[in-house]
Structures are given as structure tokens and as C-alpha cells.
N, C-alpha and C positions, 0 to 999 in steps of 0.2 A: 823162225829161229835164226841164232845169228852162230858162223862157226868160223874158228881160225884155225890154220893148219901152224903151226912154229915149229916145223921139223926143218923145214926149206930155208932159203934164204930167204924169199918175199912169202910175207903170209900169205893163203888162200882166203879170201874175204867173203859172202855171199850177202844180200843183204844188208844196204848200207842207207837207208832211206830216215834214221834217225827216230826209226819207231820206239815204241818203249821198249824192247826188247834188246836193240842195239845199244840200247843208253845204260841197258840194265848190264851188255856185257861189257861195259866202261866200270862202273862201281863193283862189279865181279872183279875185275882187273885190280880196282883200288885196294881190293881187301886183301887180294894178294902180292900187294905191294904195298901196305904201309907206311914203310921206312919213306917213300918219295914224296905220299901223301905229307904225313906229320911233316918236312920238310918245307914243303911249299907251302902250307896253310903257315909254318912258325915264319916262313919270311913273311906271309902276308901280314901276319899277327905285328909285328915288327915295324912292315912298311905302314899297317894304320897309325902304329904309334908315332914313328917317325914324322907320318905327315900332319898328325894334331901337333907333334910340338913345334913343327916349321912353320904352322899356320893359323899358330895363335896368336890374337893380336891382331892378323892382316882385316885390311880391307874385304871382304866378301863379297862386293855388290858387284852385279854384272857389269865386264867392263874394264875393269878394274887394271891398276899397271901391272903386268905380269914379271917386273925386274928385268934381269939380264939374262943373256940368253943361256949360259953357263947357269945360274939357278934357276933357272924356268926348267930347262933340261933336266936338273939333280928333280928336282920336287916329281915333273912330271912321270919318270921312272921307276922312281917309287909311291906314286900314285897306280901306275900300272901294275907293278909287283900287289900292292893292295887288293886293287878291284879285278884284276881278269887273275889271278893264280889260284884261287879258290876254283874258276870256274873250269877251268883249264883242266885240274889234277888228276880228271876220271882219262883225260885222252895219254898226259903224260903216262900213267900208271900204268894205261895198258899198252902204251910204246915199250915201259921199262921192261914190263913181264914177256914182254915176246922176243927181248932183247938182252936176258937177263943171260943166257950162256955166253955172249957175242962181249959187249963192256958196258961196267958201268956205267960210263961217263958219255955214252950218246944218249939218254934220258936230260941231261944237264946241257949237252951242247942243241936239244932242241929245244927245252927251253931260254936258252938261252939265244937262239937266233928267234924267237917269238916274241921275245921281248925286246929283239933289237930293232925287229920289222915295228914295233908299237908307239919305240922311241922316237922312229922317220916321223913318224904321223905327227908326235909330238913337235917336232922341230918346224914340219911344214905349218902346222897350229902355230905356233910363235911366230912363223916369219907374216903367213897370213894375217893373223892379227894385227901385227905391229905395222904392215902396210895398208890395210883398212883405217887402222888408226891414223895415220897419215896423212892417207888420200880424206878420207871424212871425215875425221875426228870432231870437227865441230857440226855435224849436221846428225851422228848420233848421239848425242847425248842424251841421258833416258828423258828430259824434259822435252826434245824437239823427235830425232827417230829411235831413239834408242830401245824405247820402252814397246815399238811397234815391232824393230825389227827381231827384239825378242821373243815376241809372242808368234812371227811368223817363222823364227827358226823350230822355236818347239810345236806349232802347228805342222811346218810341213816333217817335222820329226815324229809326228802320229802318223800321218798320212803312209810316211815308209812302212812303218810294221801291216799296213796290208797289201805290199807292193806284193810281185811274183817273187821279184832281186830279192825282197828281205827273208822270202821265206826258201827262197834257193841256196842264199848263204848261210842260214839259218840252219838248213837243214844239213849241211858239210859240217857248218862249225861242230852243232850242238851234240852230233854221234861222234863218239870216239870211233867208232869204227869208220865211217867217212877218210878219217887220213889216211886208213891203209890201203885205201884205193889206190893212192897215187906213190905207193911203196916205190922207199929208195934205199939199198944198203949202205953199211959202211958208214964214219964222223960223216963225209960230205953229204950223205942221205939225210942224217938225224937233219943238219941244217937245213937242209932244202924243204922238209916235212915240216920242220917248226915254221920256217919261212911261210910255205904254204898255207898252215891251219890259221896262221897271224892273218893272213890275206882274206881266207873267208870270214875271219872274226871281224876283221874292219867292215867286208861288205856289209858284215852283220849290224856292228856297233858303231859306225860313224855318226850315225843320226842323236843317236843317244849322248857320244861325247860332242855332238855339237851343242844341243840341248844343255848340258854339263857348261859349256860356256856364258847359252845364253840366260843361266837362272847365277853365274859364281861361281867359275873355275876353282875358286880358290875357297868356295864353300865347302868347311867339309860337311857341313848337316846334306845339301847337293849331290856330295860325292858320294855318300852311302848310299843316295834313296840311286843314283844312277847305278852303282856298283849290285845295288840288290836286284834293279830291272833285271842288269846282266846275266847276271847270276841265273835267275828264276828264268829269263828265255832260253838259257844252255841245258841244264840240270831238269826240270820240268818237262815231261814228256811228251804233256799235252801243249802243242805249240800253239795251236789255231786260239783256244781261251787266252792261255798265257798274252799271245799277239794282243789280243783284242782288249785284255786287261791295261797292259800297255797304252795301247791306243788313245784309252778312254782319260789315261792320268796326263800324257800327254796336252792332249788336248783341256783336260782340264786348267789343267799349270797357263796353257796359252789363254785360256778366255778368262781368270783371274788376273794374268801380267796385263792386261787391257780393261779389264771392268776394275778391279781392286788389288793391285798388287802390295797397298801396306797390312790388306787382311791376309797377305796368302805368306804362312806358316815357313821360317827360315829363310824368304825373302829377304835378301839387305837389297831395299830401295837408294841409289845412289842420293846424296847428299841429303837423307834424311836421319845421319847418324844414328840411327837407333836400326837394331833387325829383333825380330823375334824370334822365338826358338821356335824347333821345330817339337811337334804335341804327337 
């Protein structure tokens, strides 16, 4: 069992290993916090819209120019509002409930230093890129390495989900109770906590938004099938399946971008004009 004291200033935590029981007193949390939920799920609702109408039309194929840095930033922020705030809302919930006599508004300032921490990632992603681009632009293009070095980003992006790392951060992220380990009071706590659960969420998800790169940053048929991995590794209790489900798409996506990548589903092939949808 999982129990919290909220009389005190720091909760009393026991049991934070991200069993199902810890995950269950996340969504216990959510129930008694609605208002934050419906909240977060209507920005995400918002941010998917958002980001089909900025990204219709574009380019999707791996690779692809990602503009300027100012709109690379606008897209990718709300890209993250989309795909991590569904997954997120059982930990916010049970932040707010435990904090619900203290103020409203340090539920808001942890997520909102969670998605500031997501936004760096974001930025380091653009500069990365656009210096890769640079230094080798002509030696990946998906006709000479491009098309290799995709299939060996989403290879060694299976490989993670059975590292120890994937499932140590994994297992921080995916418990709401996990944050209250590292209890901090007070605005400057909420920040430092959101700060924090961002940190193990990266340990957790980098591989995945590499992966996200190398099939279409800018795909959103991509962004959902990565947004839903996410989702189903945090939410899902049973991690070791979920892992190993992962693993296997993974790795599948890699050995289709190498044997057939015009047969593989929502694939935009660079300079083949044409992409299919995804079935």
C-alpha cells in the first residue's frame, strides 16, 4: 500500500517503487482533483489542434528543415503541452491535492517549470540538428547515410527500453508518488519538483523523441504513435510488458527504414513526394 500523511508540511511517503498501487494512488488523486485534470487534458486537446493546423502542408520526411529557431521553439512547446500533459496529470493531481490548503497556483508553477525543463531539450534538439546539418549535411541524406542513420537511431532507441537507466527513470517518472520523495515546500519547491519529475521524464523519453526525429519531427501521424508509447510506459502499470512492447515496435520501425521504408505506414520518404497514411 501506498500512504500520505498532508497534515505536515512535507508528506510522509512509503512506498514509491511505481507498483500498481502507487499509480493507482496517482488516479485516486486525479479524481479528487478534476478541475486540474480537465485543465491539462483541454490544453493538450488545444495543443494537438494547434499543432495539425501549423503542420499542414509541411514537409514530414525525416530530416526535414525545421525553420527558425523562434518557430521551431513555438511548435515544439506545444508539441510538448500535447504529448507529455495527458501523461503527467495523475502526478500534477496528486501535487494539487496535497497542496490544495497551501495555494492554488503551485500546481500551475510545477507544471509549468516542467515544461520549461522540456523546452531546453527542445532548444538543445534544434541547435544539435542544425549543427549536424552543417557539419554533414551532404553525407546524410537519406539516399547516401541518412536512411542508415535513422534506422540506427530507432535501433539503439529499442535497445534503451531494456537498459537498467530506462527503467530507473521510468520508474521515478511513471509513480506520482516517486516526486514526493524529493519534497520541497513553498512556489520555489513546486518549481524545483516539476523541474525534477521533467529530469527523470527526459531520462525516461529522450530515446523516444530521438526516434520522433528520426522517422518526421514534423510528422504528426509520428508524433502520436510516439506520444501514445509515452503515455502507455507512464500510465500502465505493468512496465516490464509495456518495455518490451516498445522494444519490439521499435525495432521493428528500424528494420522496415533499412529493408522497405516506402512500405512502412506514415513514412514520408525524402524526395519521394508522395508519404502514405498511416492504417
Amino acid at each position: 500500500m501506498v500512504s500520505v500523511d498532508t497534515t505536515g508540511s512535507a508528506p510522509q511517503v512509503q512506498n514509491h517503487d511505481g507498483d500498481p498501487a502507487s499509480v493507482a494512488q496517482g488516479f485516486a488523486a486525479a479524481r479528487n482533483r478534476p478541475g486540474i485534470v480537465v485543465l491539462l487534458f483541454v490544453l493538450a486537446g488545444l495543443a494537438w489542434w494547434s499543432t495539425a493546423k501549423q503542420m499542414a502542408g509541411m514537409d514530414a520526411a525525416p530530416g526535414t528543415d525545421l525553420g527558425t529557431l523562434g518557430w521551431f521553439m513555438g511548435v515544439w512547446v506545444v508539441m510538448m503541452v500535447a504529448m507529455m500533459f495527458p501523461s503527467v496529470a495523475p502526478t500534477v493531481s496528486l501535487y494539487a491535492h496535497m497542496t490544495r490548503q497551501r495555494s492554488p497556483v503551485r500546481p500551475l508553477l510545477l507544471t509549468a517549470a516542467y515544461l520549461l525543463v522540456w523546452s531546453a531539450v527542445g532548444l538543445l534538439s534544434y541547435v544539435s540538428f542544425e549543427l549536424g546539418k552543417g557539419w554533414f549535411g551532404v553525407h546524410l541524406s537519406w539516399a547516401t547515410g541518412g536512411r542508415w542513420l535513422a534506422a540506427a537511431v530507432l535501433a539503439a532507441a529499442a535497445v534503451y527500453e531494456l537498459t537498467p537507466l530506462k527503467n530507473a527513470c521510468l520508474s521515478r517518472c511513471c509513480s506520482p508518488i516517486g516526486l514526493l520523495q524529493s519534497w520541497r515546500d513553498g512556489s520555489a519547491g513546486a518549481i524545483d519538483m516539476g523541474a525534477r519529475h521533467a529530469a527523470w521524464c527526459i531520462g525516461c523519453c529522450w530515446t523516444l523523441m530521438a526516434a520522433l526525429f528520426a522517422l518526421g519531427v514534423m510528422s504528426l501521424e509520428w508524433m502520436a504513435v510516439t506520444a501514445a508509447l509515452i503515455t502507455a510506459e507512464k500510465v500502465i502499470p505493468w512496465r516490464r510488458s509495456v518495455r518490451g512492447f516498445t522494444f519490439a515496435i521499435l525495432l521493428g520501425l528500424a528494420t522496415m527504414v533499412v529493408v522497405a521504408p516506402q512500405a512502412l505506414p506514415g513514412l514520408v520518404v525524402p524526395g519521394s513526394g508522395s508519404s502514405s497514411t498511416m492504417g
